[in-house]
C-alpha positions as CSV (number, residue, x, y, z in Angstrom):
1,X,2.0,20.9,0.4
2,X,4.6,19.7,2.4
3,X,5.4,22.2,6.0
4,X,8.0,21.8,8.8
5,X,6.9,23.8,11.7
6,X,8.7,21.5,13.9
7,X,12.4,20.5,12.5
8,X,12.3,17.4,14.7
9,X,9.4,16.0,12.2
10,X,11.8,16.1,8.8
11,X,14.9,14.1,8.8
12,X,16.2,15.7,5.3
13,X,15.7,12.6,3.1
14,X,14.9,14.7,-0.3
15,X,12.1,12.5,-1.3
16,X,9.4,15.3,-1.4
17,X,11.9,17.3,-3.6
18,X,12.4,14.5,-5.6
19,X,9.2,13.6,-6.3
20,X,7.3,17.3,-7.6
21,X,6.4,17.5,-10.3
22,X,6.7,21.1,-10.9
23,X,10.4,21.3,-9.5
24,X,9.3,23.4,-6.6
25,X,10.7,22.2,-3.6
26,X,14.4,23.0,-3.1
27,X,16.0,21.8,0.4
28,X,17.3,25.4,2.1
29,X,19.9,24.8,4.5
30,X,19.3,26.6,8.0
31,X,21.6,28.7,10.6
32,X,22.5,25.3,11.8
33,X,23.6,23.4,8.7
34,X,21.1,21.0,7.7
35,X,18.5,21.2,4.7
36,X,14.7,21.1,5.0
37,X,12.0,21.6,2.1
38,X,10.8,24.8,0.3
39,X,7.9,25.3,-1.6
40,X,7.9,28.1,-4.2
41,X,3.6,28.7,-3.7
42,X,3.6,30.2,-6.9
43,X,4.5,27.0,-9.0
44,X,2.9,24.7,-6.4
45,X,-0.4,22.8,-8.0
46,X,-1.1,21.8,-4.6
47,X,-0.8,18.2,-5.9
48,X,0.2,16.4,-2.0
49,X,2.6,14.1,-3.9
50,X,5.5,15.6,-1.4
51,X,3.1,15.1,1.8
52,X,2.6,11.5,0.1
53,X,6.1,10.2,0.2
54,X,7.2,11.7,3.5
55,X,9.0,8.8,5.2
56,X,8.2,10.2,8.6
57,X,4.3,10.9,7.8
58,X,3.7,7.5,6.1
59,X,6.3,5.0,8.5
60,X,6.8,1.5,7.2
61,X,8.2,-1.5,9.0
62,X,8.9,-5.0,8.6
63,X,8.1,-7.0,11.6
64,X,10.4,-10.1,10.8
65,X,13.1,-11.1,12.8
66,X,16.5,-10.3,10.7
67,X,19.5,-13.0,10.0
68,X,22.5,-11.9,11.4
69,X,26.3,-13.0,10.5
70,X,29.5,-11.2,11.3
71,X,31.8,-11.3,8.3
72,X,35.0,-9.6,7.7
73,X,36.8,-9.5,4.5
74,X,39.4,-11.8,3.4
75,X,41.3,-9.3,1.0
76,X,43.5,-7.4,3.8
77,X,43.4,-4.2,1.2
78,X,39.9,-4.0,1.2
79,X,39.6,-4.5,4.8
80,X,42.3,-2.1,5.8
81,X,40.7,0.8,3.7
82,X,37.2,0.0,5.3
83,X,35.6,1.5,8.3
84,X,34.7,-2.4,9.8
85,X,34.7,-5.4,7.5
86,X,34.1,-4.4,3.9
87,X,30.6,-5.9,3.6
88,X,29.8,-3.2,1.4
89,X,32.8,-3.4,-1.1
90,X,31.4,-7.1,-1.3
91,X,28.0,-6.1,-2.4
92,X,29.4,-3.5,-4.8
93,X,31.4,-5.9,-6.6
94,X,28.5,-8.2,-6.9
95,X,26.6,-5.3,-8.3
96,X,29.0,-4.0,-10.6
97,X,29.7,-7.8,-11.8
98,X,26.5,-7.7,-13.5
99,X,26.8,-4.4,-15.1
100,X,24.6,-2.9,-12.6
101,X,25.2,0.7,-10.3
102,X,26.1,1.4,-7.2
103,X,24.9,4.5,-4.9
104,X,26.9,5.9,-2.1
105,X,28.2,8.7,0.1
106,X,31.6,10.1,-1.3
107,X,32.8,14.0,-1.1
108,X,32.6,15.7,-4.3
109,X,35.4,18.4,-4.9
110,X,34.2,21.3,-2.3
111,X,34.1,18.8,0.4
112,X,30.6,18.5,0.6
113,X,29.5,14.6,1.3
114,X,27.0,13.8,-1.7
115,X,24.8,10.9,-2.8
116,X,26.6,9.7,-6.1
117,X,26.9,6.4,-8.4
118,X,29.4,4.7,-10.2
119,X,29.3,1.6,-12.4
120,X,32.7,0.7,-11.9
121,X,34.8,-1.3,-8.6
122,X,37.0,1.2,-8.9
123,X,34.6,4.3,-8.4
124,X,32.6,2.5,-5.7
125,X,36.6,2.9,-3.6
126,X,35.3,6.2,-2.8
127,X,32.3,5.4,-1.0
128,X,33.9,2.8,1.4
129,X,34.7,4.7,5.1
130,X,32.7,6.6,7.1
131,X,31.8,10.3,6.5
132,X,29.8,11.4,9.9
133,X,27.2,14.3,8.2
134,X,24.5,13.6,6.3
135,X,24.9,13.4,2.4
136,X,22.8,15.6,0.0
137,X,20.7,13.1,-2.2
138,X,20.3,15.8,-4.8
139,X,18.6,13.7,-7.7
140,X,19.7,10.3,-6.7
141,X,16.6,8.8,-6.6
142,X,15.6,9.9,-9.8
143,X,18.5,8.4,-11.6
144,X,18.4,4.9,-9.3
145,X,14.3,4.6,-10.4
146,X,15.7,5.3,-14.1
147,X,18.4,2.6,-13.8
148,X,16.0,0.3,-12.1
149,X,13.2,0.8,-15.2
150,X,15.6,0.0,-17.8
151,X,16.5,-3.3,-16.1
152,X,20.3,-2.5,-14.2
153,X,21.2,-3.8,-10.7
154,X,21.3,-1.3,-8.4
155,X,22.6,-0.9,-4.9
156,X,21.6,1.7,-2.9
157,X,22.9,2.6,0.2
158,X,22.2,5.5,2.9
159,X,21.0,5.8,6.5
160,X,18.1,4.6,7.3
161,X,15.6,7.8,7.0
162,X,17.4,8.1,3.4
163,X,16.4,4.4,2.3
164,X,12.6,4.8,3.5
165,X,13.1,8.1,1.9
166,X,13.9,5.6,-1.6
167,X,11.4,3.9,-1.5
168,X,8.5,5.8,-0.6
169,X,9.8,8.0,-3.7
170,X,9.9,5.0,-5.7
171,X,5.9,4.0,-4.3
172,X,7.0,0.4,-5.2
173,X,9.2,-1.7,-2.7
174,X,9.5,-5.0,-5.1
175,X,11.8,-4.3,-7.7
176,X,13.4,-7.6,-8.1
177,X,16.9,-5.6,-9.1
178,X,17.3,-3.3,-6.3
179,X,19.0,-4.2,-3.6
180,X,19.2,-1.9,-0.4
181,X,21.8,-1.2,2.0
182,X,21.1,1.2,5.4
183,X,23.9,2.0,7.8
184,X,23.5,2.0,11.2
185,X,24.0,5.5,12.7
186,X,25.2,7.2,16.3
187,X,23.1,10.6,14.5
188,X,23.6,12.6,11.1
189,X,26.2,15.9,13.1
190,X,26.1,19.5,11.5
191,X,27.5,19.8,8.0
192,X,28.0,23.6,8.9
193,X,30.4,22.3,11.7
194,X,32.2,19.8,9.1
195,X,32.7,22.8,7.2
196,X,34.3,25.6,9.6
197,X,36.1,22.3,10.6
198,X,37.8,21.7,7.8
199,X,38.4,25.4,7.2
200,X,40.0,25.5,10.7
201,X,42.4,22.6,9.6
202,X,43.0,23.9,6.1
203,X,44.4,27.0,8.0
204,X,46.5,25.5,10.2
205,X,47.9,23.1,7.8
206,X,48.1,25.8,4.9
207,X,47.2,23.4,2.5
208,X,43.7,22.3,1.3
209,X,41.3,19.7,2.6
210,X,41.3,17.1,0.1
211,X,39.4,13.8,1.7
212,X,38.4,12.8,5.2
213,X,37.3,9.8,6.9
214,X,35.8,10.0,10.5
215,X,36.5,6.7,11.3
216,X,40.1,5.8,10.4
217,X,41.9,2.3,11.2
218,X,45.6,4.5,11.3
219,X,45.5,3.4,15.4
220,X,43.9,0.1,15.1
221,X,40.3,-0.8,14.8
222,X,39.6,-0.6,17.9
223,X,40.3,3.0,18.4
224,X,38.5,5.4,16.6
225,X,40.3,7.8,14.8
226,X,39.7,10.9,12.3
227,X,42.3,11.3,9.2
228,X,42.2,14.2,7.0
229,X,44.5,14.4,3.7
230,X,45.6,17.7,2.0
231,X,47.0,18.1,-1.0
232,X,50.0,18.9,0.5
233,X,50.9,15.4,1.1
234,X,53.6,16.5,3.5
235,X,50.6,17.2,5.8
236,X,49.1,14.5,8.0
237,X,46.3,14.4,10.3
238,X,45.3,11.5,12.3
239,X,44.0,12.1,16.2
240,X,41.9,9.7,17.7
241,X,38.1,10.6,19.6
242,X,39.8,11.8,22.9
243,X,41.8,14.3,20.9
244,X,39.6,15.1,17.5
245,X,37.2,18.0,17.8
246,X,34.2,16.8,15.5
247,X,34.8,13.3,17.0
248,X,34.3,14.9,20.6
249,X,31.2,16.9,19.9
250,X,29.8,14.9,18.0
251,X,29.3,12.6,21.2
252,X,28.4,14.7,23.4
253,X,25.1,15.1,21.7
254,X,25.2,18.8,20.8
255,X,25.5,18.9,17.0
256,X,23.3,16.2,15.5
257,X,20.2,17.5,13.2
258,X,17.1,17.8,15.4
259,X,15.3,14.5,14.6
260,X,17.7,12.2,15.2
261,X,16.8,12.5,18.8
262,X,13.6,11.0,18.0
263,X,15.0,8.9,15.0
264,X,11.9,7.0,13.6
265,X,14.1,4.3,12.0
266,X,15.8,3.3,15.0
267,X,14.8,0.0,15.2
268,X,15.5,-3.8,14.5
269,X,12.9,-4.2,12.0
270,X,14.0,-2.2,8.6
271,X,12.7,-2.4,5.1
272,X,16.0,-2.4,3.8
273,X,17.6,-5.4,2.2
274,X,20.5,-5.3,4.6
275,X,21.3,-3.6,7.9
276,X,25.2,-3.0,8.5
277,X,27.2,-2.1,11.8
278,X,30.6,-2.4,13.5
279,X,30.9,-5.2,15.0
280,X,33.4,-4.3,17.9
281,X,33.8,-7.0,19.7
282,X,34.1,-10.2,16.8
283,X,36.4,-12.7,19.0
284,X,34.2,-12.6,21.5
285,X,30.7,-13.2,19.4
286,X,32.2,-15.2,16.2
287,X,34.7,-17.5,15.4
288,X,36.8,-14.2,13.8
289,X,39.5,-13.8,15.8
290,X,41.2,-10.8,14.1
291,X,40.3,-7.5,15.4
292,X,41.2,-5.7,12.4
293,X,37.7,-5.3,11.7
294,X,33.8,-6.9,11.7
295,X,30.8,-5.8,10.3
296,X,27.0,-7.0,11.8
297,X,25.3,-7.9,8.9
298,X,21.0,-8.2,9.6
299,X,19.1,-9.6,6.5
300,X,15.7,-8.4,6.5
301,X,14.5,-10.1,2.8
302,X,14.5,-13.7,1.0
303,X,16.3,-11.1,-1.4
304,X,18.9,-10.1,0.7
305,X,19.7,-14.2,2.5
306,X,20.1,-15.5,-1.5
307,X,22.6,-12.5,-2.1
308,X,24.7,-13.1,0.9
309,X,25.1,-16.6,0.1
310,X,26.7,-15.5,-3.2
311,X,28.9,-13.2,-1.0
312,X,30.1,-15.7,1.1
313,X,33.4,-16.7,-0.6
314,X,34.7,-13.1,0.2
315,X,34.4,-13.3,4.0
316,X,35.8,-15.1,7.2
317,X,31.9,-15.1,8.7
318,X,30.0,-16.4,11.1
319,X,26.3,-16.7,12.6
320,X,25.8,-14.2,15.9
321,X,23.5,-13.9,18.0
322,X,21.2,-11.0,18.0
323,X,20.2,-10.4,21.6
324,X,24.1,-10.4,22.2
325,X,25.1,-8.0,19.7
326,X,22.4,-5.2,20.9
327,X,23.5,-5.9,24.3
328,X,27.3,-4.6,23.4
329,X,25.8,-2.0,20.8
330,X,22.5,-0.7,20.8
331,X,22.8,1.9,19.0
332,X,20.8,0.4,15.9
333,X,17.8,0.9,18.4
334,X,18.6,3.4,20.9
335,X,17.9,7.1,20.0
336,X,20.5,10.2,20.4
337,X,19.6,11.0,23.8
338,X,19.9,12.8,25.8
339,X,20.1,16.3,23.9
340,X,22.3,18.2,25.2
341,X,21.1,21.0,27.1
342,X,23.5,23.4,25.8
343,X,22.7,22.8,22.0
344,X,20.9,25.6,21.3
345,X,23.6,28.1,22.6
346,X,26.1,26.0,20.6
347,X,24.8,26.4,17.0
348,X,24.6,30.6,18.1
349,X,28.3,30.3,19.0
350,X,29.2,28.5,15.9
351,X,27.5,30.9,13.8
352,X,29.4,33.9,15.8
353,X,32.6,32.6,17.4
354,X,36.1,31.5,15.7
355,X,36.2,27.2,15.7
356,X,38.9,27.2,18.4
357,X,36.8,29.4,20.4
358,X,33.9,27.5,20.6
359,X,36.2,24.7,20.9
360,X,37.7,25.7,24.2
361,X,34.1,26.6,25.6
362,X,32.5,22.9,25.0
363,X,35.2,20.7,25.3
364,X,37.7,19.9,27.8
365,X,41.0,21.1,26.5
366,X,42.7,20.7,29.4
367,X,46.7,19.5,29.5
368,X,45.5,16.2,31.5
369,X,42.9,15.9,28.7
370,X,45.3,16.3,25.9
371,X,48.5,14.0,27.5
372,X,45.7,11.6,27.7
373,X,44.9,11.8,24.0
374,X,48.3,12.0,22.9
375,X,49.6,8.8,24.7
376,X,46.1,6.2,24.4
377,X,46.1,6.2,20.4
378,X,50.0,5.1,20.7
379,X,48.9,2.2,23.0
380,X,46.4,1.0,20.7
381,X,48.9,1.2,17.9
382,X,51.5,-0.9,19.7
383,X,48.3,-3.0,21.6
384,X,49.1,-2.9,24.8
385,X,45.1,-1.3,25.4
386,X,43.4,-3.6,23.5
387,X,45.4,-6.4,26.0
388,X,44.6,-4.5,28.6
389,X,40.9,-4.4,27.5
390,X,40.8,-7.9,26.7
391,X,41.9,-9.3,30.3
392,X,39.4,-6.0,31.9
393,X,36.3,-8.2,29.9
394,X,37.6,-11.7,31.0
395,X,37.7,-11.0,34.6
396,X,34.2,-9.4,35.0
């Protein structure tokens, strides 16, 4: 049977629970927010089909060299409501054209970030934008191998631990109608902290905590913002990562679940279908001259090159270079490091301490600091920073 005796060694896919046959693995969530496996002995036949499909214990790679395009959306809707270029509203259309299912990240009504499906455009809307936390897979891969055996198109998309995760569940990588989909990721951050954080907001707004995206475009694309929406719609939240408070832990390393410091998936050569990213910096790589958005796109399968052709027709794209784009970002290979060294005594004060406490104590909430993030979001709105940027990069 499946043991963690070191947390760093389980990255919370849910394949093992998936996968028992007698239902008796349930992922417990710890003091610090994140789920791991437990076996109830009594029911346990001691089959080692949860030891079988760990992703971690049984690694798989694929040691080709991926395609790589930048593409951004021609519909300006599409691309406005999407974290970088709306690949993945591309692919979901192309799935649901031919009656097939889509799997994604969307919060389900107690805020909680959840692996769901729809069969419909319009229900894959809710799984565009990025949600920093990692979802709960609950039965997902159940109901995509059920799909997939009765002949539908599926898409499935996740991080990268969660997509090994798939398929080891599945024990079959070659179903001809599944396509997969990994995002790249910075680290999966506490859902414990997304939790008293949106609590703390609730409070201050008075009104409930309705939808959240941790990477907004309300300043620009080039400036990372956090936007929260309450039902009282009156009540607006938008502050940028100099000024937002999950934004600013999260990159400083504290709050990420413990094996993304050692990420095993962190690397150019997935098992995936496709690999997506930001791509921050499209004039200066592609022939898209916008900066309202880019996505990297890596094709790791015959599979996924035939779908993108079909793709095509939605996008403004071009052929990049893939030395280049790790270069500017390489965080597709690079782990979460270094922890930081006050971690532990972080996850005891946010168990403890009011949010705004523990606030104040790890972050710098000083009135420099916050002038700072009150003006630089404005000057990405109006783009005088992202000129300023631009001339910094042509003179070095």
């Amino acid at each position: 049977m499946i043991t963690i005796t070191d947390k760093s060694e389980c990255c919370g896919c849910w394949a093992c629970e998936n996968v028992c046959p007698k239902k008796c693995i349930t992922m417990k969530e710890d003091n610090e927010g994140f789920r791991y496996p437990e076996v109830d002995l009594a029911s346990c036949i001691d089959c080692g089909l949860c030891e079988i499909v760990c992703p971690i214990k049984q690694p798989q790679q694929d040691d080709k060299v991926p395609k790589n395009y930048v593409v951004q959306q021609k519909d300006s809707h599409i691309l406005r409501t999407s974290t970088s270029g709306g690949f993945f509203t591309a692919i979901s259309k192309y799935a649901i054209l031919q009656s097939g299912v889509v799997f994604g990240a969307a919060f389900n009504n107690n805020m909680e970030l959840q692996h769901q499906y729809s069969e419909t455009l319009e229900g894959c809307a809710k799984f565009r934008g990025s949600k920093y936390v990692q979802s709960l897979i609950g039965e997902t891969y159940k109901e995509a191998k059920k799909f997939l055996q009765e002949g539908r198109f599926v898409v499935f998309s996740g991080t990268p631990c969660q997509i090994a995760g798939l398929y080891e569940f599945l024990r079959k990588k070659n179903y001809p109608n599944l396509v997969t989909v990994d995002l790249v990721c910075h680290g999966t951050p506490s859902p414990l902290l997304l939790r008293k954080y949106f609590a703390y907001h609730a409070s201050i707004a008075k009104s409930t905590v309705i939808d959240y995206c941790s990477r907004d475009k309300y300043y620009g694309y080039k400036y990372s913002t956090a936007s929260i929406r309450f039902t009282d719609k009156n009540k607006k939240y938008h502050k940028g990562m100099e000024a937002d408070m999950m934004l600013r832990l999260y990159f400083k390393n504290i709050c990420s679940r413990p094996s993304c410091y050692n990420c095993h998936f962190k690397t150019l050569h997935r098992i995936s279908d496709f690999t997506i990213f930001d791509c921050w910096d499209a004039p200066s790589i592609s022939n898209i001259f916008s900066n309202k958005g880019a996505t990297n796109v890596f094709i790791h399968t015959k599979k996924g090159e035939n779908i993108f052709e079909s793709l095509k027709k939605d996008f403004i794209w071009s052929k990049s270079d893939i030395e280049s784009i790790i270069k500017r970002d390489g965080v597709m290979i690079k782990n979460v490091v270094p922890i930081n060294p006050n971690r532990k005594q972080f996850f005891h004060d946010l168990n403890n301490l009011p949010l705004s406490e523990v606030e104040r104590k790890y972050l710098d909430c000083t009135l420099t600091r916050k002038c700072i993030a009150y003006i630089k979001p404005l000057l990405y709105r109006i783009g005088i920073f992202s000129l300023y940027m631009k001339l910094k990069r042509k003179k070095c």
